[in-house]
C-alpha positions in Angstrom: 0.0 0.0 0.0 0.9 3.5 -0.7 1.3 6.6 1.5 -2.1 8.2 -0.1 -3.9 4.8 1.4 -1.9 4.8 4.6 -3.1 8.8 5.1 -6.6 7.5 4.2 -6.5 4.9 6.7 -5.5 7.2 9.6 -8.1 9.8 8.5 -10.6 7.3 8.7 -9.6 5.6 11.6 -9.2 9.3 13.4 -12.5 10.4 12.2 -15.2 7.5 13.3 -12.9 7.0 16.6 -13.5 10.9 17.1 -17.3 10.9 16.2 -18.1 7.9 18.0 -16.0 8.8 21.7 -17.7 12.3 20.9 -21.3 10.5 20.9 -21.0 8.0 23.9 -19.2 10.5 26.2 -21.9 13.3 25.9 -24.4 10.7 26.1 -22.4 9.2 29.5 -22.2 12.9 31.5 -25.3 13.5 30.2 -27.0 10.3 31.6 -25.2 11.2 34.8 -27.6 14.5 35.1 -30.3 12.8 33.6 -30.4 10.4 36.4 -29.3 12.7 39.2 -32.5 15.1 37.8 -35.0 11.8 37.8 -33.8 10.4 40.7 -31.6 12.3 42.8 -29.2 9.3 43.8 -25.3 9.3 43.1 -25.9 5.0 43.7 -28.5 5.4 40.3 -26.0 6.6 38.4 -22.7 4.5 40.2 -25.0 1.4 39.7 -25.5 2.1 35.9 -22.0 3.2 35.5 -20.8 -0.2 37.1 -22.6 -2.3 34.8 -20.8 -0.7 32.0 -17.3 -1.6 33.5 -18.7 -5.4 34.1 -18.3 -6.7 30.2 -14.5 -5.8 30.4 -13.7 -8.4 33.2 -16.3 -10.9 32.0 -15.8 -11.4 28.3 -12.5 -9.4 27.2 -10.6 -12.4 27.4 -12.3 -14.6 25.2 -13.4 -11.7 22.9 -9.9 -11.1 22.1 -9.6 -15.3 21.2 -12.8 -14.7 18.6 -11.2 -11.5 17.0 -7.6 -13.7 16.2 -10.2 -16.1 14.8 -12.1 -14.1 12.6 -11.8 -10.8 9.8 -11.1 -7.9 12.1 -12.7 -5.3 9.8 -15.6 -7.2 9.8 -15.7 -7.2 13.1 -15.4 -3.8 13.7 -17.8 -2.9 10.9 -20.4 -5.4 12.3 -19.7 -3.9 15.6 -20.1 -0.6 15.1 -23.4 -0.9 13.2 -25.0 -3.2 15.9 -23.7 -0.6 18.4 -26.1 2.4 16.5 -29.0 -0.3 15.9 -29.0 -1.0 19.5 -28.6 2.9 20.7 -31.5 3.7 18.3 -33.9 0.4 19.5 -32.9 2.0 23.2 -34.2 5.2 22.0 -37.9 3.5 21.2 -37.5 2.0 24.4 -37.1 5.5 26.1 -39.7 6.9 25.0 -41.7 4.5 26.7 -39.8 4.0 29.6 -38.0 7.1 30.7 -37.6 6.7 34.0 -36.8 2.7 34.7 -33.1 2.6 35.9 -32.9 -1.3 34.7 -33.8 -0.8 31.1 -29.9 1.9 31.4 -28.7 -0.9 33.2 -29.7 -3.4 30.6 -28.6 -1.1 28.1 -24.8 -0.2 29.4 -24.1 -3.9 29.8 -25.0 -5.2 26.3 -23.4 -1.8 24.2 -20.7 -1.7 26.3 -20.7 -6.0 25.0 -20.6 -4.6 21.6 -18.0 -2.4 22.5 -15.3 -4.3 23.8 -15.4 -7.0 20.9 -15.0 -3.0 18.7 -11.9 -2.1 21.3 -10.4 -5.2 20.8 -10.1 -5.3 17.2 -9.7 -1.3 16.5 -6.1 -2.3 18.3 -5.5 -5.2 17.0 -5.7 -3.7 13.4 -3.5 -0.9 14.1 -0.2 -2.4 12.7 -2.2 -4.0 9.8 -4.1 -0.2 9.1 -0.4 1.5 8.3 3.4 0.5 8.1 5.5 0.2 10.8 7.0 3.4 11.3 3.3 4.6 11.6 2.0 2.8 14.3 3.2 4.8 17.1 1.7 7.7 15.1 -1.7 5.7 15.3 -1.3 5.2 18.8 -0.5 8.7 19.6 -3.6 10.0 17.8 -6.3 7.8 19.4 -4.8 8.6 22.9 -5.0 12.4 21.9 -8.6 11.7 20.7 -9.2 10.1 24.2 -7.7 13.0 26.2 -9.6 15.9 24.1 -12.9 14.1 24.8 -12.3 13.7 28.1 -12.2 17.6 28.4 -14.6 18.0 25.8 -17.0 15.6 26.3 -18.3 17.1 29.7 -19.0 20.5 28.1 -21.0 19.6 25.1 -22.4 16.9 27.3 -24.2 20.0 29.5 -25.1 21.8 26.7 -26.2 19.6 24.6 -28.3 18.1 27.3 -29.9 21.5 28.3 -30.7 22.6 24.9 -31.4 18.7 23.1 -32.1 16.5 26.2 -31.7 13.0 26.3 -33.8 11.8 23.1 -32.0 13.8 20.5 -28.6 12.9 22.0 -29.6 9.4 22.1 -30.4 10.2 18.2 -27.3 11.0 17.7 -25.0 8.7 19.0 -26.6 6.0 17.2 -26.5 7.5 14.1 -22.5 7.9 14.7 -22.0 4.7 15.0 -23.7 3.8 12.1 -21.8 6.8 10.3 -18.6 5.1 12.1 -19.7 1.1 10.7 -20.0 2.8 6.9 -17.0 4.6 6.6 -14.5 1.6 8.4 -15.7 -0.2 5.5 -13.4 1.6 3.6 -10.5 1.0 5.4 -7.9 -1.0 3.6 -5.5 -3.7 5.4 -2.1 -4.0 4.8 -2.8 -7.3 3.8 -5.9 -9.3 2.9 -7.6 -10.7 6.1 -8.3 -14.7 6.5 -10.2 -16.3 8.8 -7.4 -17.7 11.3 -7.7 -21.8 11.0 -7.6 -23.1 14.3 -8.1 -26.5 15.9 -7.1 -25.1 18.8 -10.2 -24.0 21.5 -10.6 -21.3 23.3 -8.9 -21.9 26.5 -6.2 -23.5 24.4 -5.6 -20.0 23.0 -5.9 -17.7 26.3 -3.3 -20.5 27.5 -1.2 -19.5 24.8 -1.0 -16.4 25.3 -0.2 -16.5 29.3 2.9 -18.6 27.7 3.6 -16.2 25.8 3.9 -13.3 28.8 6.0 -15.6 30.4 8.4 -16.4 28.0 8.9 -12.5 26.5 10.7 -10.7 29.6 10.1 -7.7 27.6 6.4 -8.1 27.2 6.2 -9.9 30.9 7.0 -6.4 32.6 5.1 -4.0 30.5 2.7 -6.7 31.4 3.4 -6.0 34.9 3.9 -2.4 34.9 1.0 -1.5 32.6 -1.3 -3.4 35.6 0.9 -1.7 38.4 0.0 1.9 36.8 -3.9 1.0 36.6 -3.9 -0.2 39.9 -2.5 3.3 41.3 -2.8 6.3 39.0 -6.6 6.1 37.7 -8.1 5.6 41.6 -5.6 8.9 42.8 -6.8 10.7 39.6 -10.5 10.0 40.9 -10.3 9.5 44.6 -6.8 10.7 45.5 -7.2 14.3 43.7 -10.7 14.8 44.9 -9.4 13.9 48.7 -6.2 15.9 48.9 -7.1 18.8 47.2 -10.9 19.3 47.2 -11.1 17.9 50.6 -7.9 18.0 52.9 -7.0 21.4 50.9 -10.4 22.8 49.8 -9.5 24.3 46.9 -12.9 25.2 44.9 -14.6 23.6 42.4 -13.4 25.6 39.6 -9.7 25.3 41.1 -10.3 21.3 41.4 -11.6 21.4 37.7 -8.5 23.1 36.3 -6.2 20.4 38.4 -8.2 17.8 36.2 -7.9 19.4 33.2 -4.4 19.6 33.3 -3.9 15.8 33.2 -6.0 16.0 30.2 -3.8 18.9 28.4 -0.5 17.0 29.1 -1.7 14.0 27.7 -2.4 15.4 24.5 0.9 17.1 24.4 3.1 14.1 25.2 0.8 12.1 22.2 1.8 15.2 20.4 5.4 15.1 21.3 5.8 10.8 20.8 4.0 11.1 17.4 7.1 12.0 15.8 9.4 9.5 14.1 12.6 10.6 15.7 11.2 10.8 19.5 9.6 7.6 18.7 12.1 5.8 18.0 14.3 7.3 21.0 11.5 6.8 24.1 11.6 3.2 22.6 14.0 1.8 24.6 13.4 3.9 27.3 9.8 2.9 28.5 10.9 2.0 31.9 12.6 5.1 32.4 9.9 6.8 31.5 7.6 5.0 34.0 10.4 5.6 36.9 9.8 9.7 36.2 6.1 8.8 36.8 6.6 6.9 40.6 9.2 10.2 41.1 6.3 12.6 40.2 3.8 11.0 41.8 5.9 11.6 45.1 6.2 15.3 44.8 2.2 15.1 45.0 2.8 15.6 48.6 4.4 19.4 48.0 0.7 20.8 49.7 1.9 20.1 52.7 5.0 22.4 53.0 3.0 25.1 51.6 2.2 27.6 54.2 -1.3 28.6 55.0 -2.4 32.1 53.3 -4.7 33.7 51.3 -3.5 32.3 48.4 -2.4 28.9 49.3 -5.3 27.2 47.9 -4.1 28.9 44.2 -0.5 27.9 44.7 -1.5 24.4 45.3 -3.3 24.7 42.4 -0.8 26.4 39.8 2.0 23.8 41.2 -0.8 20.4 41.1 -1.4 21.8 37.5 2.2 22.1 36.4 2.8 18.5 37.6 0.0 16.5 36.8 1.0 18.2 33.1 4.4 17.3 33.2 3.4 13.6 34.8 0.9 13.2 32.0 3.4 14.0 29.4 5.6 11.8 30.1 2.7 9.1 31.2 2.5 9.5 27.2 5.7 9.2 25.9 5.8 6.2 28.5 2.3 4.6 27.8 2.1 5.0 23.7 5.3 3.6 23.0 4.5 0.3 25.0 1.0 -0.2 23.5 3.0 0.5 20.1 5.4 -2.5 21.0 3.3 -4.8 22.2 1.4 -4.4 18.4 4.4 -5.3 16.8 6.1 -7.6 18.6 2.9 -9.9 19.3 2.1 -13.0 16.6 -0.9 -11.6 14.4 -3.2 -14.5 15.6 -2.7 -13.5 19.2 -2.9 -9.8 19.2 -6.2 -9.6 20.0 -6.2 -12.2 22.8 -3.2 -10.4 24.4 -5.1 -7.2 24.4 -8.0 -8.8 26.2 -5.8 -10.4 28.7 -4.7 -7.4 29.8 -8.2 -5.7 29.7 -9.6 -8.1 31.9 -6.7 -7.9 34.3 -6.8 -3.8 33.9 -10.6 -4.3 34.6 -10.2 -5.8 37.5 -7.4 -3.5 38.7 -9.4 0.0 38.4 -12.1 -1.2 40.3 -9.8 -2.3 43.1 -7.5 -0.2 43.4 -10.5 2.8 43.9 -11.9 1.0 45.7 -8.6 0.3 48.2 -7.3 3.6 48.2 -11.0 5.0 48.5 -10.1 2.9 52.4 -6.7 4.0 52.6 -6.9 7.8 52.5 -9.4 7.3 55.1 -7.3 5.3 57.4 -3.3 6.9 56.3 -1.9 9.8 56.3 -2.3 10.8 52.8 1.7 11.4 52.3 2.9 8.0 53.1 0.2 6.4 51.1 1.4 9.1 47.9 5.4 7.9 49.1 4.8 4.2 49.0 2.6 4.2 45.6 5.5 6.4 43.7 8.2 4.2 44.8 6.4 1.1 43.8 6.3 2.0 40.4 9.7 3.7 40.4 11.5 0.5 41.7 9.4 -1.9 39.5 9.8 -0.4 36.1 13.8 -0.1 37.3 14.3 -3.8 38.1 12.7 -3.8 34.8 15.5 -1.3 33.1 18.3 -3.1 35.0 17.2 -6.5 33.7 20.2 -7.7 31.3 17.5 -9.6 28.9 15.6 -6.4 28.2 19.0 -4.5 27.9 20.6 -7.1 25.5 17.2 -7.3 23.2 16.7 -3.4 23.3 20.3 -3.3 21.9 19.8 -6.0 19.6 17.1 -3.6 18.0 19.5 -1.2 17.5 21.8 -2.8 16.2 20.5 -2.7 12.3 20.0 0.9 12.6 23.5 1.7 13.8 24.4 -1.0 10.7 22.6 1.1 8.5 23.9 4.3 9.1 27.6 3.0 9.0 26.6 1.8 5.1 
C-alpha cells in the first residue's frame, strides 16, 4: 500500500474513533444528570456506571480469542453498526420507559458487549491499518482523541443536554455509530484478512497467550507495569485528587476542575510530542525510564503540605498540582504510547487480539480495586505516606525492569540494524 492509502486509513480511523468517543461520552455525562435530575441518587448513576465496567472483566478475554479467529474489519464494521442499531432500538424503548433505571442498566451492559469485541479489534488492526514506522503515530492519535474528549466531552455533554435532552442525544449517538460502521468499511489492510484456522479451542488459546507473557521478559513487565500503573494512578486521579485537594485542601470547584484538566492537556501534548518518528524511535527503549519519572512525580504530589497557609495557598497548590499532573501526563505519554506501540508489533498476528484482552480483563479488574482500596486508605493513612509508598512502587518496579540484562541485551539488539545502516 501507498502513503495516499496509509493517510486514508488514519483519517478514517481518526474520524469514526473521534465521532463515535464524541457521541457515547456526551451521552455518559449526560445520563449522569439525567439520572441525578429523575432520581436524585449518586448509587442510580454508580449502579449504571458499574454495569458498564462489568463486560471488560467478563468477556474481554475470550473476545480477544474470537477477534484472532475471525476478519477484524468485519468485526469492527459489524460492531459498530450493531452498536447504533441497539442505541436507536434504546431510544424507542425510552420513550416508553423514561424513568426505569434497569432498562440503562440493561442497556450499558450489552453496548458496552458490543464495545469491547470493537476495542479489541480497533487495536488489533492498528499495525495492519499502516506500516510500521506509523504505528506509534496511530497510537498517539487515538490517545490524543481520548484526552480531548475527556475535556470536551463534559461541556458539550451540558449543553447539549440542556438545549437537546436526552432523546436527540440518544439520536445521535446511534446515528455515529452507524456513520462510524459505513465509513471503516473503507478502510484498507495491509494485507488481505483470513479467517485464522484453528483446531485449537478457546482456553487453548488464552493459555497461549499466558505462555507467551511468560516467555517475552520484555512483554512480561510491561505486562506488569501497565497493571501496576492502573492499579495506582486512575483511583488517585478520581479519589486521590478529589481527597487531597478538594477535601484535605479545599481548593474550589473551579480550582479542582483546572487540576483535572491539566492531566488532560499534558496528555495530549506528550501524544503530540511521541507522534514523531525521531522521539519515537528514541522513548523506545526507554519505556521503563519513562515510568520511573512517573513513581518520582507522583511523590512530589505531597508538596501541599510544605506550603504555608495564606490567602492564596489554595491557588498555589493549584498552579503547582497543574504544572505536575501536566508534566506527569506528558511523560505518562511518551511512556504509555510507545508500549501499547510495542506490544502491536512484537505480538504474533493470531494472538494480538487475545493479548489485548488479557490485559483488559486484568486492567478491569485493577481499576475497580484499586479505587476502591485507596478509597479505604486515604481514610485510614496519612495521605503522604500512602502518595510515598505508591511512587516508589512503580519507580523501583519499572527499574528492576530497566536493569534487567534480557531487556537490555534485546533493546540493543534492536539497534543494532539501525547503527548497521547508518555506518553503510
Amino acid at each position: 500500500m501507498g502513503n495516499q492509502t496509509y493517510g486514508l486509513n488514519i483519517f478514517l480511523f481518526s474520524f469514526t474513533r473521534f465521532i463515535t468517543e464524541l457521541g457515547s461520552g456526551v451521552y455518559k455525562f449526560a445520563l449522569a444528570l439525567y439520572i441525578a435530575d429523575v432520581t436524585g441518587s449518586s448509587a442510580a448513576f454508580a449502579t449504571v456506571l458499574g454495569f458498564s465496567y462489568l463486560p471488560g472483566v467478563l468477556i474481554n478475554i475470550f473476545a480477544g480469542a474470537y477477534i484472532d479467529r475471525h476478519n477484524k474489519k468485519t468485526i469492527m464494521v459489524v460492531t459498530e453498526l450493531l452498536s447504533g442499531a441497539l442505541v436507536l432500538l434504546f431510544l424507542l424503548f425510552f420513550l416508553q420507559f423514561p424513568t426505569n433505571l434497569w432498562l440503562f442498566v440493561g442497556y450499558a451492559f450489552v453496548i458496552s458487549t458490543i464495545q469491547a469485541f470493537t476495542y479489541l479489534s480497533l487495536q488489533a488492526s492498528i499495525p495492519e491499518l499502516v506500516d510500521e514506522d506509523r504505528v506509534g503515530s496511530m497510537n498517539s492519535i487515538y490517545q490524543a482523541i481520548s484526552a480531548i474528549l475527556n475535556v470536551a466531552g463534559p461541556l458539550v455533554g451540558a449543553i447539549a443536554y440542556r438545549l437537546m435532552g436526552m432523546e436527540m442525544i440518544l439520536l445521535i449517538d446511534g446515528l455515529s455509530f452507524i456513520g462510524a460502521g459505513i465509513l471503516q468499511m473503507f478502510l484498507r489492510f495491509r494485507k488481505a484478512e483470513a479467517a485464522q484456522e484453528t483446531t485449537q479451542s478457546y482456553t487453548e488459546t488464552i493459555k497461549e497467550v499466558f505462555q507467551y507473557i511468560r516467555e517475552q521478559v520484555v512483554i512480561k513487565y510491561l505486562f506488569l507495569i501497565f497493571l501496576v500503573l492502573n492499579f495506582i494512578f486512575p483511583p488517585l486521579m478520581y479519589v486521590g485528587l478529589l481527597h487531597i485537594a478538594y477535601r484535605v485542601e479545599q481548593v474550589s470547584m473551579e480550582q479542582f476542575s483546572f487540576i483535572q484538566s491539566s492531566w488532560f492537556i499534558g496528555i495530549i501534548i506528550g501524544a503530540a510530542i511521541v507522534s514523531m518518528k525521531r522521539v519515537s524511535k528514541y522513548v523506545e527503549n526507554k519505556i521503563f525510564l519513562l515510568i520511573q519519572v512517573q513513581g518520582i512525580l507522583l511523590m512530589t504530589w505531597v508538596f501541599p503540605i510544605f506550603v504555608p497557609e495564606t490567602s492564596n495557598a489554595s491557588w498555589i497548590i493549584t498552579g503547582v498540582f497543574v504544572g505536575i499532573l501536566m508534566v506527569s501526563a506528558i511523560f505518562n505519554s511518551m511512556g504509555n504510547i510507545p508500549m501499547f506501540t510495542f506490544v502491536q508489533l512484537n505480538t504474533p498476528e493470531h494472538l494480538r487480539a487475545s493479548m489485548f484482552g488479557v490485559v483488559g480483563t486484568f486492567t478491569g479488574v485493577a481499576v475497580p480495586f484499586g479505587i476502591w482500596l485507596y478509597g479505604i486508605l486515604l481514610e485510614a493513612v496519612y495521605w503522604p505516606y500512602l502518595l510515598l509508598v505508591s511512587g516508589a512502587i512503580i519507580f523501583v518496579i519499572a527499574l528492576i525492569a530497566h536493569l534487567n540484562k534480557q531487556v537490555s541485551q534485546y533493546f540493543k539488539k534492536k539497534e543494532e540494524p539501525v547503527v548497521a545502516d547508518k555506518s553503510a
